[in-house]
N, C-alpha and C positions, 0 to 999 in steps of 0.2 A: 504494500500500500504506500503510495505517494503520503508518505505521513511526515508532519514535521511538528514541533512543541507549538501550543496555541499561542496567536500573540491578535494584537487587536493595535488601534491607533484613535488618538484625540484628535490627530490633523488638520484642521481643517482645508487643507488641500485636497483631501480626498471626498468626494461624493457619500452620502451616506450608507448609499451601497455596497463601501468601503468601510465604513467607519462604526456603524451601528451595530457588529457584528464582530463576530471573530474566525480568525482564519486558522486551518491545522490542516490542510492538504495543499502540496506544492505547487498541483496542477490547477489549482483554482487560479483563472485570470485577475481576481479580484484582490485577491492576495499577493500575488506577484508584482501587483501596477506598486504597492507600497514598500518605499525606500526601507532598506531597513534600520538608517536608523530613526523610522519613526514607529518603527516595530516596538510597542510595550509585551512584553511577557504575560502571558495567561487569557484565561476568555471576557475578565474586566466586569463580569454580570452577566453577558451580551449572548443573545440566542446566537448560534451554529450558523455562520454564513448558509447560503441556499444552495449556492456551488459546490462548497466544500460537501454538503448533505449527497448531492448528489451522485460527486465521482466517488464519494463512502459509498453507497450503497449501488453503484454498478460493481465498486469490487470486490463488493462483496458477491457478485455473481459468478465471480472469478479468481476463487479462493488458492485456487494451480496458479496461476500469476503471481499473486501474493506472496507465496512460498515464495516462488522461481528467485522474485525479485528480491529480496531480502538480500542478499550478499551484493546487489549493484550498490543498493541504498548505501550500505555500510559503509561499499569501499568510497562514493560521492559524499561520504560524512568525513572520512577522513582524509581526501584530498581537500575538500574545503576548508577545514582545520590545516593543512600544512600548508596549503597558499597562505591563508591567512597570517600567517606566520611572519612570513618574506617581508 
C-alpha cells in the first residue's frame, strides 16, 4: 500500500480540499500538490481525505500487490533518508 505517516496542513495556500483533511496515501494528488514543509504530523481532528479513502480501498482489492510491494516501499524509504542526508 502507497502508505505514508498522516500529516494535514493550516496553509492557507492550499484549497480546502487540501487542507480540511488529512492525507496518508502517497498517491493521493491532493497530498502531493502540498510542500512538505507545510506538512504538520498527524490527522489534526480532520476526517480521511476522499482520495486517500479511495486508493485505500481499491487496494484493498489487491491484497497480492500489497505484499509484492512492500520491499519497493522500504527500499524508497531508505533512499529518501540517504538523499536526504547529502
Amino acid at each position: 500500500m502507497p502508505h505514508e505517516s498522516p500529516f494535514h496542513t493550516d496553509n492557507p495556500e492550499y484549497p480546502p480540499t487540501h487542507r480540511n483533511v488529512y492525507h496518508d496515501n502517497s498517491l493521493c494528488d491532493h497530498g502531493k500538490a502540498i510542500k512538505q514543509e507545510h506538512r504538520i504530523p498527524g490527522p489534526g481532528g480532520r476526517p480521511r481525505c476522499d482520495r486517500c479513502n479511495t486508493l485505500a480501498s481499491k487496494e484493498q482489492q489487491w491484497p497480492v500487490l500489497r505484499a509484492i510491494s512492500a520491499p519497493f516501499r522500504l527500499v524508497g524509504k531508505l533512499v529518501t533518508r540517504l538523499i536526504g542526508r547529502q
